[in-house]
C-alpha positions in Angstrom: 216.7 -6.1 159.8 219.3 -6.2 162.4 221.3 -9.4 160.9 220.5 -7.6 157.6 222.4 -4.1 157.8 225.3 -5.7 159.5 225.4 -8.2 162.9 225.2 -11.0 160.4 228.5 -9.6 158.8 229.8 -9.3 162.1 229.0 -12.6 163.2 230.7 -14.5 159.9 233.6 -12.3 160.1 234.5 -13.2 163.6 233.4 -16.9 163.2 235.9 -16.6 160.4 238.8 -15.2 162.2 239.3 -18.6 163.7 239.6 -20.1 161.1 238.9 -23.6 162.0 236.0 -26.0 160.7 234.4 -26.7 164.2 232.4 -23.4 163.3 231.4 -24.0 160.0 228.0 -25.1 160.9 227.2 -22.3 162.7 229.0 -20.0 159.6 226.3 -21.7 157.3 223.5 -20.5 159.8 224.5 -16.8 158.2 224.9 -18.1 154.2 222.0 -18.8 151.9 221.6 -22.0 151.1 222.7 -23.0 147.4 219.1 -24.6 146.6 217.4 -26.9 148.4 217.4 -26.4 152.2 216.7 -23.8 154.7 218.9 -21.7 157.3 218.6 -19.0 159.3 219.7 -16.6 156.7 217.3 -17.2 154.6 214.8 -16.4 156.7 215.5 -12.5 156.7 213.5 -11.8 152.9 210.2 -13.8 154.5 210.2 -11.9 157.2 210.2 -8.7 155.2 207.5 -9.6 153.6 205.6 -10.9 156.2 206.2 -7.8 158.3 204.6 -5.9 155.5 201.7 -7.5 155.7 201.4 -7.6 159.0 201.3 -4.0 159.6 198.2 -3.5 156.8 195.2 -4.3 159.0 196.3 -1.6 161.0 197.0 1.0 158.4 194.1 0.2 156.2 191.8 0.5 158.8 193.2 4.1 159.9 192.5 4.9 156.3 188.9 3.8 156.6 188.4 5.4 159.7 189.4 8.5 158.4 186.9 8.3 155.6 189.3 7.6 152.9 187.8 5.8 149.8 188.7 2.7 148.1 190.3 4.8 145.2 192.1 6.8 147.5 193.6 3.8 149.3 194.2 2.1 145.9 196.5 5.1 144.9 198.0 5.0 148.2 198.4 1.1 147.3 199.8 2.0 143.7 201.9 4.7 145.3 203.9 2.3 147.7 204.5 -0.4 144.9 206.1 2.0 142.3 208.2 3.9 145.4 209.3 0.1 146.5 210.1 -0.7 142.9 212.1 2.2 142.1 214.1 1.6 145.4 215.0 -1.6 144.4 216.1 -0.4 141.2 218.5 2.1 143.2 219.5 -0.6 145.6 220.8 -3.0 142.1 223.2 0.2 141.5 222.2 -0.1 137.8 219.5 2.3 137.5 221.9 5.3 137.2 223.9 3.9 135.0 221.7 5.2 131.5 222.5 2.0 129.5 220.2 -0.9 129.4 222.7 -3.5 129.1 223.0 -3.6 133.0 219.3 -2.8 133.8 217.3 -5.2 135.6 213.2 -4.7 135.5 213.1 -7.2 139.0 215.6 -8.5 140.9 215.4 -7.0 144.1 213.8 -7.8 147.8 212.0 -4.6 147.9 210.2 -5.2 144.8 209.3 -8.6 145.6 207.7 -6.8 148.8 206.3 -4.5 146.0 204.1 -7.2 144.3 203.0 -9.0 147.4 201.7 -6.0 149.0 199.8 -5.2 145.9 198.3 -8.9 145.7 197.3 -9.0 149.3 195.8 -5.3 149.1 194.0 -6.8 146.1 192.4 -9.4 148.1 191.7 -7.0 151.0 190.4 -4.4 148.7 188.0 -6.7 147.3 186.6 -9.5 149.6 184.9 -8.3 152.9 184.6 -11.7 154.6 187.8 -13.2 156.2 187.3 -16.8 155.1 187.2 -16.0 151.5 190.1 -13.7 152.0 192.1 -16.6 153.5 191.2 -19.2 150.9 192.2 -16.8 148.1 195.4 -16.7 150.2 195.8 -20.5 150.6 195.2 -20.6 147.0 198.0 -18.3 145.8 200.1 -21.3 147.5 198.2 -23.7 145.4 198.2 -22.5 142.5 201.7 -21.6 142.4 202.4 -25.5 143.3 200.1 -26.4 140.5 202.4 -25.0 138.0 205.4 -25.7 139.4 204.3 -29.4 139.7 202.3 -29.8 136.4 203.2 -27.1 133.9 205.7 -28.0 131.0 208.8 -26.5 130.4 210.1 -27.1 126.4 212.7 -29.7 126.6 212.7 -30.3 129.6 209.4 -31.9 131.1 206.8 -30.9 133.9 207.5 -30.7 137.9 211.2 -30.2 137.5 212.9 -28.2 140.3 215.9 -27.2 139.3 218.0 -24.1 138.6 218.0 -24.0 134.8 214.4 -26.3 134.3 211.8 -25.3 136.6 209.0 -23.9 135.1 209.6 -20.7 136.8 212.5 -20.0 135.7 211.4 -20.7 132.3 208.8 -17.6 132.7 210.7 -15.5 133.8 213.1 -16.0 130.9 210.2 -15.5 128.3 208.7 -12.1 130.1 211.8 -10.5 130.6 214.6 -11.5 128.1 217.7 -9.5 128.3 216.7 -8.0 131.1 217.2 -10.4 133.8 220.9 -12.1 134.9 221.5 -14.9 132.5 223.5 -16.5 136.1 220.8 -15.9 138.0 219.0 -18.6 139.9 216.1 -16.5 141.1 212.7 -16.3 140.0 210.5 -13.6 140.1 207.8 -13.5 137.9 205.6 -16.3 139.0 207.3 -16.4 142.3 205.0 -13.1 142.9 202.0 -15.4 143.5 204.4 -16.9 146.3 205.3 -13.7 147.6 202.1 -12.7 148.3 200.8 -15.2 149.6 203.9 -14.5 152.4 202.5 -11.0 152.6 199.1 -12.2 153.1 200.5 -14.6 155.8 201.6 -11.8 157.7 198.2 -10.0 157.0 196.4 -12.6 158.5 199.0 -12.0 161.2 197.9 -8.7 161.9 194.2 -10.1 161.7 195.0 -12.2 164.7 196.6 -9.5 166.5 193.9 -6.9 166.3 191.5 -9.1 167.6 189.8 -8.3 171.1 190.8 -11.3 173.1 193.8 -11.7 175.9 197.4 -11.9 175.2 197.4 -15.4 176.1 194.7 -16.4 173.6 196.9 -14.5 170.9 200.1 -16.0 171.8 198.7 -19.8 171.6 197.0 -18.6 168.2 199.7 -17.4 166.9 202.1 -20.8 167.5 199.6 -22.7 166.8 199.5 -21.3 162.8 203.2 -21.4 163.6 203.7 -25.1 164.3 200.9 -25.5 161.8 202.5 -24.1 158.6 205.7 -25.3 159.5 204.4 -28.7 159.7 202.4 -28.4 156.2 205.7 -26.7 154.6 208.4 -29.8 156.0 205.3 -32.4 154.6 205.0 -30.7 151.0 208.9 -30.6 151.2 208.3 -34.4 150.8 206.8 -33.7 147.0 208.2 -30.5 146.0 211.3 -29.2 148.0 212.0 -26.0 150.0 213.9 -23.8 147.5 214.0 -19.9 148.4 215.3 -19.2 144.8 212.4 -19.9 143.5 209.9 -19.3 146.6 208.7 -22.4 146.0 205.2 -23.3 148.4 207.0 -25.2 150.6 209.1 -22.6 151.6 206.4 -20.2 151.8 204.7 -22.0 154.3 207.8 -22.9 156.3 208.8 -19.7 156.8 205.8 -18.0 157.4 205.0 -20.7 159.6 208.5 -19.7 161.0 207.5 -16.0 160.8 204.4 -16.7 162.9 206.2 -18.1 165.6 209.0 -15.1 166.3 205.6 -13.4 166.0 204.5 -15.3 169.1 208.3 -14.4 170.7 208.6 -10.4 170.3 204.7 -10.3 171.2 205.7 -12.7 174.2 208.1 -10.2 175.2 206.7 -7.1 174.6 203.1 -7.2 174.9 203.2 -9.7 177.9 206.3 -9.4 179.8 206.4 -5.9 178.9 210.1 -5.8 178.4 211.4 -2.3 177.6 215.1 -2.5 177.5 218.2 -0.8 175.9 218.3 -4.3 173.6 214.5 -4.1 173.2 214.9 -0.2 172.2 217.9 -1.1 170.0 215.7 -3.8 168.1 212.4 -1.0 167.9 214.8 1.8 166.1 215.8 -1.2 163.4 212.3 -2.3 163.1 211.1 1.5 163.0 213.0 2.8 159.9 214.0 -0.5 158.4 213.5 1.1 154.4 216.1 3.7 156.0 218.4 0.9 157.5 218.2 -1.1 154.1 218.9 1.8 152.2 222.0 2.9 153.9 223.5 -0.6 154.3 223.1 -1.2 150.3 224.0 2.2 149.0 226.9 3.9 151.1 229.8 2.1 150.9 230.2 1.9 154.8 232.9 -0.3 154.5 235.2 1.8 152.9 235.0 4.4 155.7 235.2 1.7 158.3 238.5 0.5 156.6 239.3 4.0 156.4 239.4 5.0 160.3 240.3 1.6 161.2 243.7 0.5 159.0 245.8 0.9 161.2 245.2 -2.1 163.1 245.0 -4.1 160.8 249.0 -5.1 161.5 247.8 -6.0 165.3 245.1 -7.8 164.8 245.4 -10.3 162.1 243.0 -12.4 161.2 240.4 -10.8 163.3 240.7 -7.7 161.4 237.5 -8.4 158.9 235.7 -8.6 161.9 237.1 -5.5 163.4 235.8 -3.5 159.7 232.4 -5.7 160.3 231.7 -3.8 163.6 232.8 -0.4 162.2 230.3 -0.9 159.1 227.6 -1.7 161.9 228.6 0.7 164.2 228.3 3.6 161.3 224.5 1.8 160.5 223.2 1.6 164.3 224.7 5.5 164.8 223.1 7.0 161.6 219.7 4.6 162.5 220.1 5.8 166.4 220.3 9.6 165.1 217.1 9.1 163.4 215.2 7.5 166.0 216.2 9.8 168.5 214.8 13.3 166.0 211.6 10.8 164.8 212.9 10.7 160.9 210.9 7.6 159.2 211.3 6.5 155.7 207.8 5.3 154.9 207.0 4.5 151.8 
């Protein structure tokens, strides 16, 4: 969430203002890959999914120790799916716009978090014993490569992979019509089945945290799945590739494997070094409010005001002066998100 609402932007902009090729490899750490591949930057959207997940063996098992029936915590469930969806309707800037030319049923990170929270709270719900809950989990990744490897698209042929003839694609095209980007490369439909198995990832996550066992024990567990999934994502790479447009399974087992492992780091650091800093503190308010963060960075146009109070040096400094608007749009974020931490306002949803 922190590269998200703005040190990302900061970063390209000054890598920019050199203006030299030297740094182009580390400019494409902060770009999404085209199709095949992985960077750092793409890494943000698993990790908001697998955050999500992560915290529900905590706040499903408040719910049950308060007393809280499972039709009570399925219309909490329900609840958070439509308030996520109609976010991410808000966050496309269409929604308001009354015409349905422009309107978009799902496009959007938050809804993807949407349907992989309610999959994953399905399986929860509804199998008691962990080792069924994980296969079901393995088996959304299974599935999806199933289809994705053996299902035929008209025209076209099975096990394709790529922008305009995976099967994917193809599903989406036939559930919502008009109604999705005719340009757009991303999936979403059948990618849900991906997306939750990298909410369930970070369930499982959670699992491994709340168990009664030392710090060390975690931290070994924990890079151990780690090294483990991002070993089985690289070696299914090898039949069906790592594309984040299309979630394929590769990719969500590479990065939750990746997920699992800066798991390992902030527990590492927190939980057994006990590190409580002002950069520790900065990351917590971030990680605390990060619907809120989101929100504000894709609504407001922060840039505009940071243009605004910044113009006029924009005739000293040149080249660098993208990077000077970056850090006012960041500044802005971290001051409304440091307001908010400091009087305890959470967006929840």
């Amino acid at each position: 969430m922190f590269f998200l609402v703005g040190a990302a932007e900061v970063i390209r902009r000054f890598i920019k203002a050199f203006n030299t090729e030297a740094l182009d490899p580390l400019y494409r750490q902060f770009t999404h890959v085209e199709w095949e591949g992985f960077v750092a930057w793409d890494l943000i959207m698993p990790l908001f999914l697998f955050t999500s997940g992560l915290s529900m063996p905590f706040s499903f098992g408040k719910l049950l120790e308060k007393g809280y029936t499972k039709a009570q915590i399925y219309a909490k469930v329900l609840k958070r799916f439509c308030l996520l969806f109609l976010l991410g309707w808000i966050v496309t800037g269409n929604f308001f716009n009354l015409t349905l030319d422009s309107f978009r049923i799902y496009s959007n990170t938050l809804q993807s978090i949407a349907f992989g929270y309610l999959i994953t709270a399905l399986i929860v719900l509804n199998i008691k014993k962990v080792s069924v809950q994980l296969t079901t989990g393995i088996s959304l990744v299974v599935v999806y490569w199933a289809l994705m490897a053996f299902a035929p698209v008209p025209g076209v042929g099975s096990g394709v992979i790529t922008p305009d003839g995976n099967f994917a694609i193809y599903i989406d095209r036939l559930v919502f019509g008009s109604f999705m980007s005719p340009k757009s490369q991303y999936t979403w439909m059948l990618s849900s089945l991906g997306f939750g198995a990298t909410v369930f990832s970070g369930y499982y996550a959670g699992l491994m945290l709340k168990e009664k066992i030392g710090t060390n024990q975690k931290l070994i567990r924990l890079s151990l799945v780690g090294v483990g999934l991002v070993i089985a994502g690289l070696l299914l790479s090898l039949h069906q590739p790592i594309v984040k447009k299309i979630w394929s399974s590769a990719m969500v087992l590479y990065s939750s494997g990746l997920s699992f492992l800066l798991l390992a780091l902030t527990y590492l650091i927190t939980d057994k070094m006990k590190i409580d800093s002002w950069w520790t503190r900065g990351f917590r308010m971030f990680g605390l409010n990060s619907i809120a963060a989101y929100m504000i960075w894709q609504c407001f146009n922060l840039k505009g005001l940071s243009e605004y109070w910044t113009q006029g040096l924009g005739q000293y400094t040149g080249t660098f002066y993208p990077f000077i608007v970056a850090l006012g749009q960041f500044g802005i974020t971290w001051f409304i998100i440091r307001h908010l931490y400091k009087y305890k306002i959470f967006l929840k949803v």
